[in-house]
N, C-alpha and C positions, 0 to 999 in steps of 0.2 A: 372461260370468264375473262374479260378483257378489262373491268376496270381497277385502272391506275392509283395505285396506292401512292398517295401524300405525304407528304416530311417537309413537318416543319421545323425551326428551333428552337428549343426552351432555353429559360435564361440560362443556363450551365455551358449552351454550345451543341448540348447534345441535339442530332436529329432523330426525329420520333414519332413512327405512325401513330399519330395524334387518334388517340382511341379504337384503333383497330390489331383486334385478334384473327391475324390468317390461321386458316386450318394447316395450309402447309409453306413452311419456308424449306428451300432448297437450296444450300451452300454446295456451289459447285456448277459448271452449265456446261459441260461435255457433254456427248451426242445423248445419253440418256438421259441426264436431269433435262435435258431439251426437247428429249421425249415425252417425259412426263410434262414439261411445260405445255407441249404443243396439246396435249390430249386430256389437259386439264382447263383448256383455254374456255371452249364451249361450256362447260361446266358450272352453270349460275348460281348453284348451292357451295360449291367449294372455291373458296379463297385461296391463291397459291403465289408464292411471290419468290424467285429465283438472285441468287445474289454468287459473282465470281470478283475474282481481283483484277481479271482483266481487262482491257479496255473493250472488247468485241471476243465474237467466238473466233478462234483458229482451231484445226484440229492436225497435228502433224506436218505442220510447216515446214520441219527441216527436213522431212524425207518426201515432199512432193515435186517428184519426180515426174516427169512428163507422160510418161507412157506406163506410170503405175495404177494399177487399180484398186479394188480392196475385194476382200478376200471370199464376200460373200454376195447372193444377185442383188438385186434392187429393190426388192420385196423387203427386204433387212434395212427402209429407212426405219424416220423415226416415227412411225406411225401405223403403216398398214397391217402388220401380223396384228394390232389390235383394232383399228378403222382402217376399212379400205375404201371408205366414201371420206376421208380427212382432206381437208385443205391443205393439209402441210403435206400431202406424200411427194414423193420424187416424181412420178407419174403427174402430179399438176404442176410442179416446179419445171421439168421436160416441157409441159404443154405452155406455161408464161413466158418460157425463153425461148421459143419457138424450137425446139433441139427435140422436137417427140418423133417427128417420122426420121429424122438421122439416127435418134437413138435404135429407132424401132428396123432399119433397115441394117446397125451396124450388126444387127443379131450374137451380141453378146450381154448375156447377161447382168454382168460385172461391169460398174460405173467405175470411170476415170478416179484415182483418186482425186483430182482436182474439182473434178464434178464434184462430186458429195461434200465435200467441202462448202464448194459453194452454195450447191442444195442447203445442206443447214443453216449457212450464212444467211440466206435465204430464207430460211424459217423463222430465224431470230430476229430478224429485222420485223416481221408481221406480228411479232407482239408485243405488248408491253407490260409483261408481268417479269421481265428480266434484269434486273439490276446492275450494271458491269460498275468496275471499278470499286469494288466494293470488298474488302480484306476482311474474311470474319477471324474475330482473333479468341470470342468465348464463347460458350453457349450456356444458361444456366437456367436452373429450375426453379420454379417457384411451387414450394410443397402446398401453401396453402388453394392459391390460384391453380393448381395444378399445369400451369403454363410453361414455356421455354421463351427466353428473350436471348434473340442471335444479336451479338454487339459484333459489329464491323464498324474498321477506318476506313475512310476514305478522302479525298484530296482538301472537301469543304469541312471536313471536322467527320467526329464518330457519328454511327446515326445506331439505332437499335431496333429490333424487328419482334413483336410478340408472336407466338405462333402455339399450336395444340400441337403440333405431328412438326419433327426434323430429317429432312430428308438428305443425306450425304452424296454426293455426286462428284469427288474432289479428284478422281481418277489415280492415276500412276504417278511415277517419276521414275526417271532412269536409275537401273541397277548397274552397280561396277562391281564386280569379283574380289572377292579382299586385296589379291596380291597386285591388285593396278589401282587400287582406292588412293585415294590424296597424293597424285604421282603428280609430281613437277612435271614442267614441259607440254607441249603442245598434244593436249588431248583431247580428242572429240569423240561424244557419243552419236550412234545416231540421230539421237533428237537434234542435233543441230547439225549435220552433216552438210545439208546444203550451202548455208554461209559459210561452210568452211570449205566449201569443194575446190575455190580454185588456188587457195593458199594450200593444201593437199597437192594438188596436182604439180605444185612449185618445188615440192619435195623431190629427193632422189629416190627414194625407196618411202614405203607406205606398206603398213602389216592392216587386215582386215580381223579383227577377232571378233567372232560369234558364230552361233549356229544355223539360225530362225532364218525368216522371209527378208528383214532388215539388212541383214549381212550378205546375203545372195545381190540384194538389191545395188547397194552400196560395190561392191567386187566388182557385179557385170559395168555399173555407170563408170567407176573407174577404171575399168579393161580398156572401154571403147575411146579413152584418150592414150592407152601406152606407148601407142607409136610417137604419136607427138611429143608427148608428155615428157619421152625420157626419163621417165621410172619406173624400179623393179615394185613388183603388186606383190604380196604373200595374203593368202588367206588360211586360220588358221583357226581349227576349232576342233572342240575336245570331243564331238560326236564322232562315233565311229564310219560313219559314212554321210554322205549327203540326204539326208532325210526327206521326202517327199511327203508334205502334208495330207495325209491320209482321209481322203473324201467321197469315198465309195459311198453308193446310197444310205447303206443299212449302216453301216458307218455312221453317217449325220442322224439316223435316228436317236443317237445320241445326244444329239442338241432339244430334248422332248422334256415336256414337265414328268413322265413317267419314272426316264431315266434318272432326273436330278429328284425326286422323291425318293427312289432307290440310291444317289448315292447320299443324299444327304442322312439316309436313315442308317447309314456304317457306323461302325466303329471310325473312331478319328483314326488307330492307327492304318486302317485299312484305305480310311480315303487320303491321309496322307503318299501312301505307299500307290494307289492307283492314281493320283495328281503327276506323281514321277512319270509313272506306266503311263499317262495318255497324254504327253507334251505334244509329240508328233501328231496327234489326233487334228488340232490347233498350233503349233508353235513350229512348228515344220514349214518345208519351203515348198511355192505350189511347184507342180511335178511339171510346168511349162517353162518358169523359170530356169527350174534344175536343166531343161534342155537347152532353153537359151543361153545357158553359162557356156556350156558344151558346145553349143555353134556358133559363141564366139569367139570364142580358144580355137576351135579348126578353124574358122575364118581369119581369124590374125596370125594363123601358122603358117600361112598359105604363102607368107612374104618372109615365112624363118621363123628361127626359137622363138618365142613367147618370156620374157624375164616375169614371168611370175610361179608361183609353186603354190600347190592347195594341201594343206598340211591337216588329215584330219586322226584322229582317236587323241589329240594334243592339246596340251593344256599348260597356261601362264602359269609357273608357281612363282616365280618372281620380278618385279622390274624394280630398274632404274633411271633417272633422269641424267646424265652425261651432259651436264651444260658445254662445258669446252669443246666436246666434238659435236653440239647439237643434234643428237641420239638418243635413242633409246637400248638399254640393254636388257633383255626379256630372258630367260630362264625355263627354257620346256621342255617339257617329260611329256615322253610318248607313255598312253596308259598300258596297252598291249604289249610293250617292249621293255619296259619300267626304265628305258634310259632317258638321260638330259644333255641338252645340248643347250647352248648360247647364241642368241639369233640376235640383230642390232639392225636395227629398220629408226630413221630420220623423224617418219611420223605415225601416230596410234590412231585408228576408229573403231569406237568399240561398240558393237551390235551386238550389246548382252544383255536387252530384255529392260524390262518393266516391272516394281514392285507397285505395292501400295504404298498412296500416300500416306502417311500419321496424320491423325486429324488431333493437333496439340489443343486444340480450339474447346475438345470436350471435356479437357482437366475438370471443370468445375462441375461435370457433371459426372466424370467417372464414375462416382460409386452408384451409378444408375445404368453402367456398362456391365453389359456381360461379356466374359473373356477365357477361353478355355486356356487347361494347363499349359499354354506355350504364350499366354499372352495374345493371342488371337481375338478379332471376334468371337465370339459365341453367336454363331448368325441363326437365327431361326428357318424355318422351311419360308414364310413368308415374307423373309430379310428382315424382321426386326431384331434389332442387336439391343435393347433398352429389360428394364428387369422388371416395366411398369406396364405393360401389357398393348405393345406396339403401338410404340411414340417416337423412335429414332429408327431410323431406316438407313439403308447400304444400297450402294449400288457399283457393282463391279473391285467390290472387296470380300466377297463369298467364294474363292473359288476355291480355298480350304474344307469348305460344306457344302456346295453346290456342283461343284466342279466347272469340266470346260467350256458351261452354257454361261459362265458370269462374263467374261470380257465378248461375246457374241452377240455380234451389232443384232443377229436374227432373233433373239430372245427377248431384246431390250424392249419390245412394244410388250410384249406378252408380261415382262413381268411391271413396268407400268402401271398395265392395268391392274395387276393384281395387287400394287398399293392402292390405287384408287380405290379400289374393294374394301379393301381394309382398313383405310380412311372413311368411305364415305357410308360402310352398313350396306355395300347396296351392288350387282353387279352391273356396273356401267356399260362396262364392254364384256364380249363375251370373253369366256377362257376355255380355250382347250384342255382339256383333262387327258384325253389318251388320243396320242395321233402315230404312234409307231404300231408296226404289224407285231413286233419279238415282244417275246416277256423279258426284263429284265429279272428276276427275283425268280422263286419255287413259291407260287401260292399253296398255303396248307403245308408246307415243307413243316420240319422239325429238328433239332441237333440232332446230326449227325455221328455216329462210330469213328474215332479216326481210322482210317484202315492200317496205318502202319501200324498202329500200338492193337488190332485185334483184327490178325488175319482173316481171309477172308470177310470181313466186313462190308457190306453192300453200303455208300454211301449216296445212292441215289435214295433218298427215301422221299416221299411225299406226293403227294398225288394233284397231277395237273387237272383244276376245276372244268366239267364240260362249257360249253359256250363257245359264241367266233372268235377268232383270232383277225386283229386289226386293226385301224384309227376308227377311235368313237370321238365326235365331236360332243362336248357337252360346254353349253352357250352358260353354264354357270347361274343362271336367274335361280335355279333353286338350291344352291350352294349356300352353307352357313356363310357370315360376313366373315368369320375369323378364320376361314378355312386357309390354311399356310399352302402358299401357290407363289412360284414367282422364280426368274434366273435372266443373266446375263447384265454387264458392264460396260463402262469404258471408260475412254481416260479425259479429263478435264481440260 
C-alpha cells in the first residue's frame, strides 16, 4: 500500500495524522522493518507507516570494505524467501542497474557488501510509507481506544502516530567488554572503523580485539598497509582458535522454522546454555577469510618478519589510558595458562560484537511487556513481546528464544510474513512450516531415567512416528491466524 500518510499541525505544535489509525507503525527501518515495509507495500487492507532518526537508510558504513560481502547468498534479500515475484528483490534491483549478467557471470552467490547496501537504499527510495528523521522517544496505550500513539521528535516540532500493532525494528549497538568500557583515549569499535582507518594507520602500533568475522576483517585491511604503515598489528582474542563459521548444509538446516520451534520450546536455561554452544554456528569467521588472513601473513613474509602477533585463548581483564605516553596499557591473561602479562599498543579497535538496543521509548508501556527472569523479552514463538494478545512485535531481539535464526538476513522475509499473518487474520504469503530433512526433537519421546542415578537405564526411549522424512512445504492458507511462526533480525 503506497498511500502517503499526512501531518498536519494542531494549534499546540504538535504534528498529527489528522484522523488516521495505521494498523502498523514500525519504529526502526534496518533491513528487516524494511522488509516488512517492502512486503506490506502492496497491501490495500493494511496501513503501515515506518518511522527512524536517521536521515536515509545506511547499513554498516563503517565496516564497508571494498571487497567484503555478507555472509549469506542473495536470496536472503528483503523479500524473496517470502515473494519471489516482488519488485523490491535484488534480482530486479541487479536487472535496473544493469549489473544482472556481471552479477550472473561473477558466479558468486554472496553480494558485495556495498551492493546490498545499495540494493536497500534502493528499496527505500520506492516507497513512501518510511519516515526518516523521525526520534521516537514514547509509545503509549490507550486502554479504552484500545490503540498505541508512537510520539516522535523531529527537526519541525514533535508529530504522533496512532497505530493497532507496534513493530520494533531498532537493531543493535556496539558491545564493549566491562574492562575497556568508558576507557579514555582513542577508541574505536568496529562500527566506525572505517573513518577512523587512516588515523589508525598514523599510529605506531594498533591491538585488534575480537573474535567474529569483524575482526578478521579489520586485521587482514590493516595487514595490507604494515609495510608502509610502519606499525606493529597485534590481534588478540579470547577464542581458543580461529573459528571458522560453521556452514555445512545440514548445519544451516538450522536457520528452519522447525529448528526455532524446537528451540524456542526449551527450557531458558537450556537455550541460554545452547545460545553460548552455537556462536560459531553464526558469529564465527567465514573459513575463506580465515585463509586469506594466512596468505597474507606468507605473502608479507616473503620480504622478512611480519611485526605483528595473533594472540588467541586471551583475554583484556584490564585497561588504561596513559595520556602522557599516548598508550594504552591492557592487562591479559592467557585462559589456558591462567597467566598475565602487560601489553601497551598506541591505538584500540574493538571487534566485540553487537547487543540489543533498549527500547527506553516503551517506559510507558511496560507494564504491557512481558520480560523473563533476567529482564529479557519474554518473546513469544510469533515475536509478540506485549501481554495483550500480539500487539508489539520484535525484530532481531529474540535470539535469547529463537536462537541463531534472529539476526539472519535469510529468515527476515520468512518471519515478515509471519507478522503480516498475524496482523492481518489471513496468510498473505506463504510460510514454510518444515523445510529440513533431520528431526530436531523425539516425537512421542517421554522423561527419561537419568542413567547415572539408575544404572543400566536405557535413555533412548520413545518411538520415532512412521512417515517420510524431509521438507514439506506448507503455503500456510489453512493455518490458524494465530499460529506462532516467525525468526530472524537485524540491526537498524
Amino acid at each position: 500500500m503506497t498511500t502517503a500518510s499526512t501531518s498536519t499541525s494542531t494549534s499546540t505544535g504538535t504534528a498529527t495524522d489528522v484522523g488516521r489509525v495505521h494498523d502498523v507503525v514500525g519504529i526502526g527501518i534496518g533491513p528487516f522493518n524494511l522488509g516488512l515495509a517492502c512486503l506490506t507495500d502492496p497491501l490495500d487492507d493494511l496501513d503501515a507507516v515506518f518511522l527512524d532518526q536517521a536521515d536515509g537508510f545506511a547499513w554498516h558504513h563503517g565496516m564497508m570494505l571494498d571487497d567484503a560481502t555478507i555472509q549469506v547468498p542473495f536470496l536472503a534479500d528483503l523479500v524473496t524467501m517470502a515473494d519471489p515475484t516482488s519488485p523490491f528483490s535484488f534480482l530486479a534491483w541487479l536487472k535496473e542497474t544493469g549489473r544482472l549478467y556481471p552479477f550472473y557471470i561473477r558466479e558468486d552467490f554472496h553480494p558485495l557488501r556495498v551492493e546490498y547496501d545499495a540494493y536497500c537504499r534502493w528499496a527505500a527510495e520506492q516507497l513512501d510509507t518510511l519516515r526518516w528523521g523521525r526520534r521516537v522517544v514514547a509509545v503509549e496505550h490507550d486502554e479504552d481506544a484500545d490503540l498505541f500513539t508512537v510520539h516522535a521528535e523531529t527537526p519541525d516540532g514533535p508529530e504522533r502516530y496512532v497505530a493497532r500493532h507496534v513493530v520494533l525494528g531498532i537493531g543493535t549497538e556496539p558491545a564493549v567488554p566491562e574492562a575497556l568500557r568508558d576507557l579514555d583515549g582513542p577508541v574505536v569499535h568496529s562500527a566506525g572503523y572505517l573513518p577512523a582507518r587512516d588515523a589508525l594507520r598514523g599510529a605506531d602500533s594498533i591491538a585488534v580485539i575480537g573474535s567474529g568475522q569483524s575482526a578478521a576483517e579489520v586485521y587482514r585491511d590493516l595487514l595490507e598497509g604494515i609495510r608502509d604503515g610502519g606499525y606493529r598489528l597485534d590481534w588478540i582474542t579470547r577464542s581458543p582458535r580461529f573459528f571458522p563459521m560453521e556452514d555445512t548444509k545440514l548445519t544451516l538446516e538450522m536457520t528452519s522454522p522447525e529448528y526455532t520451534d524446537h528451540f524456542h520450546a526449551l527450557p531458558t536455561d537450556v537455550r541460554d546454555r545452547l545460545g553460548r554452544e552455537q556462536r560459531g554456528l553464526y558469529k564465527g569467521i567465514s573459513a575463506d577469510l580465515v585463509d586469506e588472513v594466512y596468505d597474507t601473513l606468507y605473502r608479507i613474509s616473503a620480504r622478512g618478519p611480519v611485526p605483528t602477533t595473533l594472540r588467541t585463548d586471551t583475554s583484556v581483564v584490564a585497561a588504561e589510558w596513559l595520556p602522557e605516553q599516548d598508550r594504552f596499557r591492557l592487562t591479559l591473561r592467557h585462559a589456558q595458562l591462567g597467566t598475565e602479562a602487560v601489553h601497551e599498543v598506541a591505538r584500540l579497535v574493538l571487534a566485540t560484537g553487537y547487543r540489543p538496543r533498549t527500547p527506553h521509548f516503551l517506559g510507558p508501556v511496560e507494564h504491557l511487556v512481558a520480560r523473563d527472569d533476567r529482564g529479557r523479552f519474554a518473546v513469544a514463538r510469533d515475536l509478540h513481546v506485549d501481554t495483550i494478545g500480539g500487539r508489539i512485535w520484535v525484530q532481531n531481539a529474540e535470539e535469547h528464544t529463537h536462537g541463531l535464526t534472529a539476526p539472519d538476513l535469510g529468515m527476515g522475509a520468512w518471519r515478515n510474513a509471519s507478522i503480516i499473518r498475524s496482523v492481518t487474520g489471513r496468510a498473505v504469503y506463504g510460510l514454510e512450516e518444515r523445510i529440513a530433512f533431520q528431526e530436531f526433537g523425539l516425537p512421542g519421546g517421554r522423561s527419561a531415567p537419568d542413567p547415572a542415578a539408575v544404572p543400566g537405564a536405557d535413555a533412548a526411549v520413545g518411538v520415532e512416528p512412521a512417515g517420510t522424512t524431509g521438507p514439506v512445504a506448507d503455503a500456510a492458507a489453512s493455518a490458524p491466524a494465530d499460529r506462532r511462526a516467525a525468526t530472524a533480525g537485524a540491526a537498524s
